[in-house]
Structures are given as structure tokens and as C-alpha cells.
PQR file with spaces between the fields and no chain letter, atoms N, CA, C, O and H, PARSE charges and radii, in Angstrom:
ATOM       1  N    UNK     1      77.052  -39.371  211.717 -0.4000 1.5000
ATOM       2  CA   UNK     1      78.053  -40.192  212.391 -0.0000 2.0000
ATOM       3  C    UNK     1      77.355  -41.118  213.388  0.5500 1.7000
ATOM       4  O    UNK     1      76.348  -40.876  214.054 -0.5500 1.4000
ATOM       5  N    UNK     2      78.066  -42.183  213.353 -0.4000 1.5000
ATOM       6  CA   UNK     2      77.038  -43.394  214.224 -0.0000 2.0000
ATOM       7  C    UNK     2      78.391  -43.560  215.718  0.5500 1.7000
ATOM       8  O    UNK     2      79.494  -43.022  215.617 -0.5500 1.4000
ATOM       9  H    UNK     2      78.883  -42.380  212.812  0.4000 1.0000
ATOM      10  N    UNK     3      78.110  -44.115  216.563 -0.4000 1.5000
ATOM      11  CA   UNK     3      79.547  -44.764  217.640 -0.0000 2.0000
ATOM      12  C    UNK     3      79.107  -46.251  217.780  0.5500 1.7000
ATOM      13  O    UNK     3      77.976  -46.726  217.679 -0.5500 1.4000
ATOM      14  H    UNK     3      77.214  -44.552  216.645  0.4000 1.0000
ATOM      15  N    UNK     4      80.317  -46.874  218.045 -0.4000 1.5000
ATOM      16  CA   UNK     4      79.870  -48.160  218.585 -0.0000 2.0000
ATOM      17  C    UNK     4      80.833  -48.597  219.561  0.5500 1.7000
ATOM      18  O    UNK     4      81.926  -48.053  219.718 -0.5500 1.4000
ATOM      19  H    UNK     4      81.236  -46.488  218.127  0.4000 1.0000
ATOM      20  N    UNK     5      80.498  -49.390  220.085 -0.4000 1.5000
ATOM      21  CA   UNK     5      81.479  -49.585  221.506 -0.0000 2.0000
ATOM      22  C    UNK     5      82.031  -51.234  220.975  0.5500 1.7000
ATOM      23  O    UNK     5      81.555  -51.874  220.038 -0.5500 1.4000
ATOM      24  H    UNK     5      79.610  -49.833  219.958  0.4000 1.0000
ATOM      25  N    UNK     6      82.938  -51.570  221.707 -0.4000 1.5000
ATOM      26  CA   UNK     6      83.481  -53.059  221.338 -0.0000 2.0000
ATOM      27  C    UNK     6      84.884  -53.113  222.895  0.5500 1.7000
ATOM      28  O    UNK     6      85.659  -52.249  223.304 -0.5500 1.4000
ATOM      29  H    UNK     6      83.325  -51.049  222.468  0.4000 1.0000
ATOM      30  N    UNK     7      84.669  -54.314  223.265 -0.4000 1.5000
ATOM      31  CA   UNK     7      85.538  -54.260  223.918 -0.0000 2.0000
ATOM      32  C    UNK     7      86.839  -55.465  223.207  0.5500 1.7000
ATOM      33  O    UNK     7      86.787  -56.538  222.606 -0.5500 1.4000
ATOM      34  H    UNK     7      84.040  -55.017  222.933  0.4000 1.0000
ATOM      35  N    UNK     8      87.803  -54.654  223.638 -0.4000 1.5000
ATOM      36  CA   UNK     8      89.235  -56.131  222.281 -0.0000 2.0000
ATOM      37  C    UNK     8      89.710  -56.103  224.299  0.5500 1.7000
ATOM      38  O    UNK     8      89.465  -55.348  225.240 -0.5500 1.4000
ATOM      39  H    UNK     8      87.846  -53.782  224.126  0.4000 1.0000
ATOM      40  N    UNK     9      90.518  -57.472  224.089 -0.4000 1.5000
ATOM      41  CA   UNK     9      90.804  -58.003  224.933 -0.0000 2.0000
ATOM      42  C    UNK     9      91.980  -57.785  225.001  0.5500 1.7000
ATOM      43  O    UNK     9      92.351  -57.964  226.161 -0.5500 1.4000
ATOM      44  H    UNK     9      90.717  -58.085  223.325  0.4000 1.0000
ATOM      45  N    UNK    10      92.978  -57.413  224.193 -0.4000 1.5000
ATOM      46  CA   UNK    10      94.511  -56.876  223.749 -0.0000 2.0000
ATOM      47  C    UNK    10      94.204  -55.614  224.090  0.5500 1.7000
ATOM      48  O    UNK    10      95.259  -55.163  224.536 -0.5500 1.4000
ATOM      49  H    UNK    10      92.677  -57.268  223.251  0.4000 1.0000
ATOM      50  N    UNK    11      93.413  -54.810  224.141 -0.4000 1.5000
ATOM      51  CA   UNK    11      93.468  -53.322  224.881 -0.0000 2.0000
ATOM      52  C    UNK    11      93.420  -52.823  225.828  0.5500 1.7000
ATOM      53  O    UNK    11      92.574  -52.014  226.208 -0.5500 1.4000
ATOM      54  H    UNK    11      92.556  -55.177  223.779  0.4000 1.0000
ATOM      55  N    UNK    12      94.466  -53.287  226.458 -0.4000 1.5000
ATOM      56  CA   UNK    12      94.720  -52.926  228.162 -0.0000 2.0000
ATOM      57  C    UNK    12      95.929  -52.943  228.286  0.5500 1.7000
ATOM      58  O    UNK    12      96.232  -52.832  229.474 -0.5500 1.4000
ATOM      59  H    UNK    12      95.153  -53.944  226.150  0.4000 1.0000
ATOM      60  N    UNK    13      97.026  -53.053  227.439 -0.4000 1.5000
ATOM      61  CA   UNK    13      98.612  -52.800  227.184 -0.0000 2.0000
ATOM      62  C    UNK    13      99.103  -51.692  226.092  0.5500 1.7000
ATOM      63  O    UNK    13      98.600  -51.357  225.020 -0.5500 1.4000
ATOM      64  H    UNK    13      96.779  -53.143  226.474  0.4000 1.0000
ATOM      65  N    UNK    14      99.992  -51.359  226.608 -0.4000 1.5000
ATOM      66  CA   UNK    14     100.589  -50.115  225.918 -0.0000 2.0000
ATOM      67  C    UNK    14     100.624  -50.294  224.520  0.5500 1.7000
ATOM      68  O    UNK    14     100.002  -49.667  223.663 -0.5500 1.4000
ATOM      69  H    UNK    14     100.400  -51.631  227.479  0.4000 1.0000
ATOM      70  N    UNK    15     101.794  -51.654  224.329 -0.4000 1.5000
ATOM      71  CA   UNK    15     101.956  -51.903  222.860 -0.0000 2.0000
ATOM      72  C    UNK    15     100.392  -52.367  221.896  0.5500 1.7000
ATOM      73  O    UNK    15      99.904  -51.581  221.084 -0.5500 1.4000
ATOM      74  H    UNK    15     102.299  -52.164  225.025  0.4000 1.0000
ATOM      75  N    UNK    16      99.984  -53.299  222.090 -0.4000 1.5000
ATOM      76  CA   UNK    16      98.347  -53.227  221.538 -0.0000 2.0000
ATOM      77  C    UNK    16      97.473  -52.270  221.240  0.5500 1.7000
ATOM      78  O    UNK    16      96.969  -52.165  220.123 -0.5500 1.4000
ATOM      79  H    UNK    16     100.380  -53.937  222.750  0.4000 1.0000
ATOM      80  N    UNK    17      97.177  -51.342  222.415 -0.4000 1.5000
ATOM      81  CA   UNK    17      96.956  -49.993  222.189 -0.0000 2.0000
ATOM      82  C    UNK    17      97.421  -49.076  221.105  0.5500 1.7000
ATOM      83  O    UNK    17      96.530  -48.423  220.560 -0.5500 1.4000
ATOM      84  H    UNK    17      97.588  -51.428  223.323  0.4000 1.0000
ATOM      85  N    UNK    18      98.151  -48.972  220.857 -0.4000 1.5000
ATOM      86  CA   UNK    18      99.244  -48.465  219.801 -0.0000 2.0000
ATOM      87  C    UNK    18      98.962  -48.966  218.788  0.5500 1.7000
ATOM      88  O    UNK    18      98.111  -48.489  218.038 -0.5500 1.4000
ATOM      89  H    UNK    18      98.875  -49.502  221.300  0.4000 1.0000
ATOM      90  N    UNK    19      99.435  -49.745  218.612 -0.4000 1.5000
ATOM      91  CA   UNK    19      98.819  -50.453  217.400 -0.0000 2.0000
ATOM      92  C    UNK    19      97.198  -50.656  217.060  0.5500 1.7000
ATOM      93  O    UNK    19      97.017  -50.837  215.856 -0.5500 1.4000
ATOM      94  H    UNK    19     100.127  -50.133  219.221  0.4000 1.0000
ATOM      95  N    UNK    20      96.491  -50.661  217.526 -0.4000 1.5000
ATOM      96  CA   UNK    20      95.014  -50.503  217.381 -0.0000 2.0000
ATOM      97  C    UNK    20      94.683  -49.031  217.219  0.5500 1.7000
ATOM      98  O    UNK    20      93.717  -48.644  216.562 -0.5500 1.4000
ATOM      99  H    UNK    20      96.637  -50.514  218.504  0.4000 1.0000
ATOM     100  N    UNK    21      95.274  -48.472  217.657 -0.4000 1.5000
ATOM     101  CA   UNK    21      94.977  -46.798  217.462 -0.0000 2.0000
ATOM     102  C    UNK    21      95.248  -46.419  216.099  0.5500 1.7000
ATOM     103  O    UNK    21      94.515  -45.744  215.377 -0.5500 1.4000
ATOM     104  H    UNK    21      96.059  -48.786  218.191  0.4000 1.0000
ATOM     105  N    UNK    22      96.541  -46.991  215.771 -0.4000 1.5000
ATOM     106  CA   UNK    22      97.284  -46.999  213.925 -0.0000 2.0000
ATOM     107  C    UNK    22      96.369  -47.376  212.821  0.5500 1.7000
ATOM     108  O    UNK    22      96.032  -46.711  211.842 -0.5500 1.4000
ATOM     109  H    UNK    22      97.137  -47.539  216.358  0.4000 1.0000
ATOM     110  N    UNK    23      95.905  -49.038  213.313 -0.4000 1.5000
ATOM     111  CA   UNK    23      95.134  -49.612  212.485 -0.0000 2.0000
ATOM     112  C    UNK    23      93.840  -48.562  212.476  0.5500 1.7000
ATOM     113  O    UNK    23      93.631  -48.063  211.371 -0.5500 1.4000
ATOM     114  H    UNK    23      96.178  -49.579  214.109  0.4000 1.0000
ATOM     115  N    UNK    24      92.980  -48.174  213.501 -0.4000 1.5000
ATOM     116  CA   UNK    24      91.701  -47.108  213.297 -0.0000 2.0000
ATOM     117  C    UNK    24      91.922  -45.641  212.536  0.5500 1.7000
ATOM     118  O    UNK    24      91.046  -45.040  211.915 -0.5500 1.4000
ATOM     119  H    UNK    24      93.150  -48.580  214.399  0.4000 1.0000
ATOM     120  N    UNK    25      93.109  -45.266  212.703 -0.4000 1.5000
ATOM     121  CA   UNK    25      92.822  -44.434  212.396 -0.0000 2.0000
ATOM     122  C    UNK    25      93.660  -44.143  210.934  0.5500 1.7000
ATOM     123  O    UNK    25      93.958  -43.052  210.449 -0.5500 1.4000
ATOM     124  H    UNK    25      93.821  -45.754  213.208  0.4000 1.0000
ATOM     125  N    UNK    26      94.006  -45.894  210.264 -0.4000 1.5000
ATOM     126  CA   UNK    26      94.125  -45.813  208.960 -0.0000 2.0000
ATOM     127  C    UNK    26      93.230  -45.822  208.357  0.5500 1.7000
ATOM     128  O    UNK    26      93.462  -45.572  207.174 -0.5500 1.4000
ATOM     129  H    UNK    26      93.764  -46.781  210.659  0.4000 1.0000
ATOM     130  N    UNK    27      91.842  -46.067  208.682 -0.4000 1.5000
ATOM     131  CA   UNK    27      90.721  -46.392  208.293 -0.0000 2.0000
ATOM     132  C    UNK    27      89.835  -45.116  208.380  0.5500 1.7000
ATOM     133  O    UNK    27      89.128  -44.785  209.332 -0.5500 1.4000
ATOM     134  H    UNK    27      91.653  -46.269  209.643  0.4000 1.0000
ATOM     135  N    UNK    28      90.065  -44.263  206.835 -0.4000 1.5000
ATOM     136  CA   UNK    28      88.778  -42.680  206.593 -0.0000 2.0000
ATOM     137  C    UNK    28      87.570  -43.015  206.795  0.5500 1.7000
ATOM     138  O    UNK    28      86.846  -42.027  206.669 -0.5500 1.4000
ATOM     139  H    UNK    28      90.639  -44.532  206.061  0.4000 1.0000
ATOM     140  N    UNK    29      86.950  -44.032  207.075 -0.4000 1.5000
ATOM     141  CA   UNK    29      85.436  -43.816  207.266 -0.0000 2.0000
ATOM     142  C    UNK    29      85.460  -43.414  208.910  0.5500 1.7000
ATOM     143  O    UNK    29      84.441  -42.854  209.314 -0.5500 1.4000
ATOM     144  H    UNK    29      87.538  -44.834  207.177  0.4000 1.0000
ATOM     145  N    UNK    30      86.484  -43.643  209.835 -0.4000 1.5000
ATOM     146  CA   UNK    30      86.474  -44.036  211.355 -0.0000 2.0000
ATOM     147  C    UNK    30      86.706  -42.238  211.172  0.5500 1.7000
ATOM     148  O    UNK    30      87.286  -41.787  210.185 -0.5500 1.4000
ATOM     149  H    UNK    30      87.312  -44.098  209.506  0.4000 1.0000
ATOM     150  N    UNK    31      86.235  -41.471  212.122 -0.4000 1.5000
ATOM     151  CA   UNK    31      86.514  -40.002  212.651 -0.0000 2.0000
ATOM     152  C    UNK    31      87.007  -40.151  214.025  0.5500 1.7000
ATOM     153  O    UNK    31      87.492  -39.177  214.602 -0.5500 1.4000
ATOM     154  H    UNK    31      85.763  -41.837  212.924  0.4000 1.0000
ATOM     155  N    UNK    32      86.910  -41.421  214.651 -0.4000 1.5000
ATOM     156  CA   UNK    32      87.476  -41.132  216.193 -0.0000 2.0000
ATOM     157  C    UNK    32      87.385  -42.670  216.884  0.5500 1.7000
ATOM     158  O    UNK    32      86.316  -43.269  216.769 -0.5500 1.4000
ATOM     159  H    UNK    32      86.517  -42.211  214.182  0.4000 1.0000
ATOM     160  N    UNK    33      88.298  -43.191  217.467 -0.4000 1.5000
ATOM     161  CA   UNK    33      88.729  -43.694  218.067 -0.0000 2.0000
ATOM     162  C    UNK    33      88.995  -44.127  219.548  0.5500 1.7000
ATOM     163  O    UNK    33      90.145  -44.564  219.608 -0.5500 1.4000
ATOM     164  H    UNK    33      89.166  -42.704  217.560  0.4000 1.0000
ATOM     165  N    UNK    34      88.184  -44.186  221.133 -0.4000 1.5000
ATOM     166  CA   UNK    34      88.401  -43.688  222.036 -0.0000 2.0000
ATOM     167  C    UNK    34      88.544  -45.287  223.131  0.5500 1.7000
ATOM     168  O    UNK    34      87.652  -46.053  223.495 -0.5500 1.4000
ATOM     169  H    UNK    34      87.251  -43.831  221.084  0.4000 1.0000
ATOM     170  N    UNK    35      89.835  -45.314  223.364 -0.4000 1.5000
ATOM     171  CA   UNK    35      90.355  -46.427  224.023 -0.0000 2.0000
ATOM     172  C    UNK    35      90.329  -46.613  226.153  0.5500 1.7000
ATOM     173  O    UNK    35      91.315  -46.150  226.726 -0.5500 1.4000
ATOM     174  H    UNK    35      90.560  -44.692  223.068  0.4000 1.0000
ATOM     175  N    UNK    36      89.738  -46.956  226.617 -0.4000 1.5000
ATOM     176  CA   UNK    36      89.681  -47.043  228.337 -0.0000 2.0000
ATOM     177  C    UNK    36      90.262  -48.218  228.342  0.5500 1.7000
ATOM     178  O    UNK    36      89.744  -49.228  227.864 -0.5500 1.4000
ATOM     179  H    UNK    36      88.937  -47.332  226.151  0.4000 1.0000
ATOM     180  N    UNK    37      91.766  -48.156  229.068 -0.4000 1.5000
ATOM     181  CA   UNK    37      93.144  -48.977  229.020 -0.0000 2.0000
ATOM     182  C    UNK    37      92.307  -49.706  230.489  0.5500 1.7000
ATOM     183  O    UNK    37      93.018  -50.637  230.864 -0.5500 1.4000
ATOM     184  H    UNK    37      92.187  -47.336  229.456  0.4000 1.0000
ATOM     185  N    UNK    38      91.396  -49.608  231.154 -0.4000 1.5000
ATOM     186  CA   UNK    38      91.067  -50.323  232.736 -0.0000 2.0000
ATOM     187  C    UNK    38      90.410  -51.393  231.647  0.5500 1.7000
ATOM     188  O    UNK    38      91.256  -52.220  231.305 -0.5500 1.4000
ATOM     189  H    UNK    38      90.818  -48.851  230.849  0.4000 1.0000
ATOM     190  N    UNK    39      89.422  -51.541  231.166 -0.4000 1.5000
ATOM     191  CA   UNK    39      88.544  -52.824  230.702 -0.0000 2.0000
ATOM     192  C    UNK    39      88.557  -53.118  229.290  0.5500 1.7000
ATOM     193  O    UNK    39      88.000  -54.063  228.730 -0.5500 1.4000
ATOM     194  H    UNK    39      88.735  -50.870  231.444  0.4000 1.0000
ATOM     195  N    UNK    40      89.457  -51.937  228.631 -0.4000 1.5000
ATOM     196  CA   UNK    40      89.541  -52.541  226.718 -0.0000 2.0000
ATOM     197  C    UNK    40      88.048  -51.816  226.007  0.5500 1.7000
ATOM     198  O    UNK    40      87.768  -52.114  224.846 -0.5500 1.4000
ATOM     199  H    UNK    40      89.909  -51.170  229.086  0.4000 1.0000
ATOM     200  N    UNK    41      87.494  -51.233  226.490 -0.4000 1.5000
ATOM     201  CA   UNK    41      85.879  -50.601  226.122 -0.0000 2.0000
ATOM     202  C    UNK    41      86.551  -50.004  224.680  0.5500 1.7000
ATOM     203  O    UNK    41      87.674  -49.504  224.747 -0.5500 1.4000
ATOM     204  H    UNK    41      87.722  -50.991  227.433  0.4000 1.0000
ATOM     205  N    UNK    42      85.960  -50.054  223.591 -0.4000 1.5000
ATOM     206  CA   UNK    42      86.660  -48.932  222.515 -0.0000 2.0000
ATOM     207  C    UNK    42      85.228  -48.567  221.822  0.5500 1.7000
ATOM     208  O    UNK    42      84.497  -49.295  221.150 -0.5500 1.4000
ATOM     209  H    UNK    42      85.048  -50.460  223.537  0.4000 1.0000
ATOM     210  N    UNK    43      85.064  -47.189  222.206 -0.4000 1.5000
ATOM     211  CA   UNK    43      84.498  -46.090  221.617 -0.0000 2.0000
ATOM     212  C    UNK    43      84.775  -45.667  220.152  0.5500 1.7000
ATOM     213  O    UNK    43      85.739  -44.920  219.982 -0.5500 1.4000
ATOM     214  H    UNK    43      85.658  -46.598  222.751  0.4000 1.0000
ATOM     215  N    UNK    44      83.995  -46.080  218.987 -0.4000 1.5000
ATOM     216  CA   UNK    44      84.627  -45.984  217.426 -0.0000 2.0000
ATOM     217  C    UNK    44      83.541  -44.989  217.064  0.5500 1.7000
ATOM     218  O    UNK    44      82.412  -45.140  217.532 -0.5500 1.4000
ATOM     219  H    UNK    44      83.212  -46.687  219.126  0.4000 1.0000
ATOM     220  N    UNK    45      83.830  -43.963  216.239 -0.4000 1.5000
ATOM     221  CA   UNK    45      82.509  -42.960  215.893 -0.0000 2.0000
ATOM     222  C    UNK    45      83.149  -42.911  214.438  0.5500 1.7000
ATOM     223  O    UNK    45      84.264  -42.560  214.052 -0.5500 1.4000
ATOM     224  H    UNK    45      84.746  -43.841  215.858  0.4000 1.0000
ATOM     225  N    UNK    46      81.845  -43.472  213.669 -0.4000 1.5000
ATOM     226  CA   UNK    46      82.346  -43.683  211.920 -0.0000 2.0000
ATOM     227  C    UNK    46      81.391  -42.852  211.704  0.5500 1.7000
ATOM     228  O    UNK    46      80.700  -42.162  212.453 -0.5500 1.4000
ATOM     229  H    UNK    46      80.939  -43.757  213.983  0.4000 1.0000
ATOM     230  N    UNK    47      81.449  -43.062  210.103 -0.4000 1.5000
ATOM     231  CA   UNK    47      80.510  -42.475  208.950 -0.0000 2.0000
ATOM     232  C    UNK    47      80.064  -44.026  208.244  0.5500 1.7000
ATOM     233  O    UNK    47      80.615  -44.752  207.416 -0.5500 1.4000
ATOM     234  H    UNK    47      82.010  -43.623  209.494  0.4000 1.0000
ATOM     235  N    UNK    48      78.642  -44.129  209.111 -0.4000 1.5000
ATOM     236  CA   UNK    48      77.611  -45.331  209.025 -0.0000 2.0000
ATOM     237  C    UNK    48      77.386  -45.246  207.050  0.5500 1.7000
ATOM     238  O    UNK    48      77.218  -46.268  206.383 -0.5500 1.4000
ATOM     239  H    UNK    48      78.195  -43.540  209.784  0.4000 1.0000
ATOM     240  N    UNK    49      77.424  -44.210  206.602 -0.4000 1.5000
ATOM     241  CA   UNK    49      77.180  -44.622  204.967 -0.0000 2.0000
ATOM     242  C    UNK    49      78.273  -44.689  204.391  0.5500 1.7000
ATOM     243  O    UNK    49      78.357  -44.281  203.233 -0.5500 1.4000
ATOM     244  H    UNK    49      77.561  -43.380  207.143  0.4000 1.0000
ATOM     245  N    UNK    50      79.236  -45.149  204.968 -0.4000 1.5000
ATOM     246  CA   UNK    50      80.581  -45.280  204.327 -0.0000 2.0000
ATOM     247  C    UNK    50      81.225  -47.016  204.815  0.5500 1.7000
ATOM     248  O    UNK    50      81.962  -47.665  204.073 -0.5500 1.4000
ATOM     249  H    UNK    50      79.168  -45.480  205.910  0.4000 1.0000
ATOM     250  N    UNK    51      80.875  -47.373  205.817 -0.4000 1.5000
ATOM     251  CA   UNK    51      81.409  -48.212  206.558 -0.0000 2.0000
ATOM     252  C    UNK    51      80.665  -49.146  207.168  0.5500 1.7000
ATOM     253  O    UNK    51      79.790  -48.338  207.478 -0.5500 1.4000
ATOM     254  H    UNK    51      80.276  -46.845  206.420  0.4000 1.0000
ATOM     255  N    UNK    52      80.253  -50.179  207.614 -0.4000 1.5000
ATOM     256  CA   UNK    52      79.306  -51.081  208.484 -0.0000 2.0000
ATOM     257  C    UNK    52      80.325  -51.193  209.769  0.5500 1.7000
ATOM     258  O    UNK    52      81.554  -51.205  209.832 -0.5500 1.4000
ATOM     259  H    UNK    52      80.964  -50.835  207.362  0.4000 1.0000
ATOM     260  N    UNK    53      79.046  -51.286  211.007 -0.4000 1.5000
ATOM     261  CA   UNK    53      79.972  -52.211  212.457 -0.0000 2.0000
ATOM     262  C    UNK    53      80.589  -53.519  212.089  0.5500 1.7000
ATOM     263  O    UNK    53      81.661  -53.761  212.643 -0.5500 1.4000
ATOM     264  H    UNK    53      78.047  -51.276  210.956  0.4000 1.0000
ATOM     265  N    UNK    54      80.053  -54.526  211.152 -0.4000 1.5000
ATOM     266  CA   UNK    54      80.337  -55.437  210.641 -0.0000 2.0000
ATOM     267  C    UNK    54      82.018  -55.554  210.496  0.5500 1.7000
ATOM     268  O    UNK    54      82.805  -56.308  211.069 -0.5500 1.4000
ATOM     269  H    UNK    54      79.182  -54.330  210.702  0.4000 1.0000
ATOM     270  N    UNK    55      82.243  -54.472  209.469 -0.4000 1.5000
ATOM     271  CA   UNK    55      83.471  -54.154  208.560 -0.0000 2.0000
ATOM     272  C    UNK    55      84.877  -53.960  210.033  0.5500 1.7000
ATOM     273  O    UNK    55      85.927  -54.490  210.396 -0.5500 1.4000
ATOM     274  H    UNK    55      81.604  -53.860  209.004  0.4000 1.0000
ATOM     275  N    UNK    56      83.984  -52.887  210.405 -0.4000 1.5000
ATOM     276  CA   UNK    56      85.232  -52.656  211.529 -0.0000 2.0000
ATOM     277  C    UNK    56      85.364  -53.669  212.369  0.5500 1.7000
ATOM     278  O    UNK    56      86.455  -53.698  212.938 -0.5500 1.4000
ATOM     279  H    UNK    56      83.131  -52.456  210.111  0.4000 1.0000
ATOM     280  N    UNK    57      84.565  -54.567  212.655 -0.4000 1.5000
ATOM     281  CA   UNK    57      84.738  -55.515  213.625 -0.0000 2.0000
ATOM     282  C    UNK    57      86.093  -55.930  212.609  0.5500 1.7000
ATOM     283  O    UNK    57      87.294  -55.662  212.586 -0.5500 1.4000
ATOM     284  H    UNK    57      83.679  -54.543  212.192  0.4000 1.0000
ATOM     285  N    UNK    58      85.230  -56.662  211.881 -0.4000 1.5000
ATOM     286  CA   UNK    58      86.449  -57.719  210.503 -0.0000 2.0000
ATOM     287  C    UNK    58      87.650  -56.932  210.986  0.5500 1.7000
ATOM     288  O    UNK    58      88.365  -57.394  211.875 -0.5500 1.4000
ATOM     289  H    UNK    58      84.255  -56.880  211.899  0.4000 1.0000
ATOM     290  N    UNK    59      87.869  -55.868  210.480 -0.4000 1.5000
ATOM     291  CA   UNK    59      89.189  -55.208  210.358 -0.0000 2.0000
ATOM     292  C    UNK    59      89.846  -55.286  211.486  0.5500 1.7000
ATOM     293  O    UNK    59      91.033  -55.610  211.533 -0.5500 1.4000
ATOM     294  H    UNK    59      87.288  -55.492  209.758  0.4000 1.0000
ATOM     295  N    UNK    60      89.037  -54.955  212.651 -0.4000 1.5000
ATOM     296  CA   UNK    60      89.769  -55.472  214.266 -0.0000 2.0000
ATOM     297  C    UNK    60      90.707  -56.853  213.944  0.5500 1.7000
ATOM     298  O    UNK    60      91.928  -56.977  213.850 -0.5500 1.4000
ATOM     299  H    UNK    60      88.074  -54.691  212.613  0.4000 1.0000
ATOM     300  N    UNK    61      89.306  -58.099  213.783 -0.4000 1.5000
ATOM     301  CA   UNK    61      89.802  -59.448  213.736 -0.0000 2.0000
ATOM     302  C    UNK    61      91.099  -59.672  212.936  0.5500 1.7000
ATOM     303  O    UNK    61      92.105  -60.179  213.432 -0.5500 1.4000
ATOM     304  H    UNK    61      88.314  -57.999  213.859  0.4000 1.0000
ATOM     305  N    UNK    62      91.010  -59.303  211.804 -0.4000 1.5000
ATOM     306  CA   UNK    62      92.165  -59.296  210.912 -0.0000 2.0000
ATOM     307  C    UNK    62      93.258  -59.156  211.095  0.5500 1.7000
ATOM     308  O    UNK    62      94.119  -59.945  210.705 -0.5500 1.4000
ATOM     309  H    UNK    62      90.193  -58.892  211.400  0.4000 1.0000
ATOM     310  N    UNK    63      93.547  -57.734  211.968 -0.4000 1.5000
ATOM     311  CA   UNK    63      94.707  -57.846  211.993 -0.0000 2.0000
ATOM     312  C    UNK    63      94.919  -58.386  213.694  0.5500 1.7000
ATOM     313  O    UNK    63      95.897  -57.961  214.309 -0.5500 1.4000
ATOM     314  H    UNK    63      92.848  -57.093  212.285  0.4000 1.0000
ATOM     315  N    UNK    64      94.053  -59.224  214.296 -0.4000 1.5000
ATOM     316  CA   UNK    64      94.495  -60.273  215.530 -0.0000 2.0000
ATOM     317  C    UNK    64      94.286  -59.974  216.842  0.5500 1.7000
ATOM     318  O    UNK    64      94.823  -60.476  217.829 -0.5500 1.4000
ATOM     319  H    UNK    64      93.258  -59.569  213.796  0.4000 1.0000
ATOM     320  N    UNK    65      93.261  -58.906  216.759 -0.4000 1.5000
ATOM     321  CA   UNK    65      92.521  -58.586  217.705 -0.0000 2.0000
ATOM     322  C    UNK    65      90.901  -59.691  218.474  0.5500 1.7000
ATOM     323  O    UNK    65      89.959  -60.263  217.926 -0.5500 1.4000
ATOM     324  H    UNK    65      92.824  -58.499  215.957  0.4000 1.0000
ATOM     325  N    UNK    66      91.264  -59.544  219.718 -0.4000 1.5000
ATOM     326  CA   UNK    66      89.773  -60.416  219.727 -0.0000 2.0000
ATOM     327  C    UNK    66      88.769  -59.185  220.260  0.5500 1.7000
ATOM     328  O    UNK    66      89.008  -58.042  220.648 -0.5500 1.4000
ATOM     329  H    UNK    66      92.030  -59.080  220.163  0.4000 1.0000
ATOM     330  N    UNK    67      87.759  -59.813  220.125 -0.4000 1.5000
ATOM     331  CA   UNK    67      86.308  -58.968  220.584 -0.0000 2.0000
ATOM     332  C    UNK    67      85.956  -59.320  221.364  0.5500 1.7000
ATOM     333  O    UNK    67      85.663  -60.393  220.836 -0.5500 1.4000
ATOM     334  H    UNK    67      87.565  -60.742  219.809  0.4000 1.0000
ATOM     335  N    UNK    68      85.493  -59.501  222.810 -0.4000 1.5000
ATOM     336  CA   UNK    68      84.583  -59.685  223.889 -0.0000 2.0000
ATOM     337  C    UNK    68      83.646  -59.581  223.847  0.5500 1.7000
ATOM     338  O    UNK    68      82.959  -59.768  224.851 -0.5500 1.4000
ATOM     339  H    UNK    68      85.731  -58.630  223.239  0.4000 1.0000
């Protein structure tokens, strides 16, 4: 298992949150998910031979998330 950190700029509100939590953890390569609502920091711990940081970024962007 690899982690990577990313900060989304929509993750510091309830509703966003929520919904970003849905979208990760529709995604089986992701095992964990870990959101700090003060600065948007998101803690992602995948399965690196299943998935790229690349991919999850995309998948953030996609559905209208930004990245910092």
C-alpha cells in the first residue's frame, strides 16, 4: 500500500466532503481515505499495483474537484 496526500480546495465544507468521501471510496484500489476539514489535506492510501497517483488525481478532477 502506497499514501499520498493532495490538498482539493472544495474540502473544507460539509457537502463536498461527502461527496468526495463517496467518490473514494467507490474506487477498490483506494483502502482509505483521510480528510482534515481545517486546510482540505486528503490522506489517500491505495494499492500502487492496481492504481497510479496520476489516476486518482484524474478521478478527483473529473468529477470537479480542484487540487492545490
Amino acid at each position: 500500500m502506497q499514501t499520498m496526500t493532495v490538498h482539493i480546495k472544495e474540502a473544507t465544507a460539509e457537502k463536498p466532503i461527502q461527496s468526495l468521501e463517496d467518490i473514494l471510496a467507490d474506487v477498490p484500489e483506494i483502502e482509505r481515505a483521510l480528510i482534515d476539514v481545517e486546510n482540505g489535506e486528503v490522506k489517500i492510501t491505495f494499492d500502487e499495483n492496481q492504481i497510479s497517483e496520476e489516476q486518482i488525481v484524474q478521478r478527483i478532477q473529473v468529477e470537479g474537484f480542484h487540487i492545490l
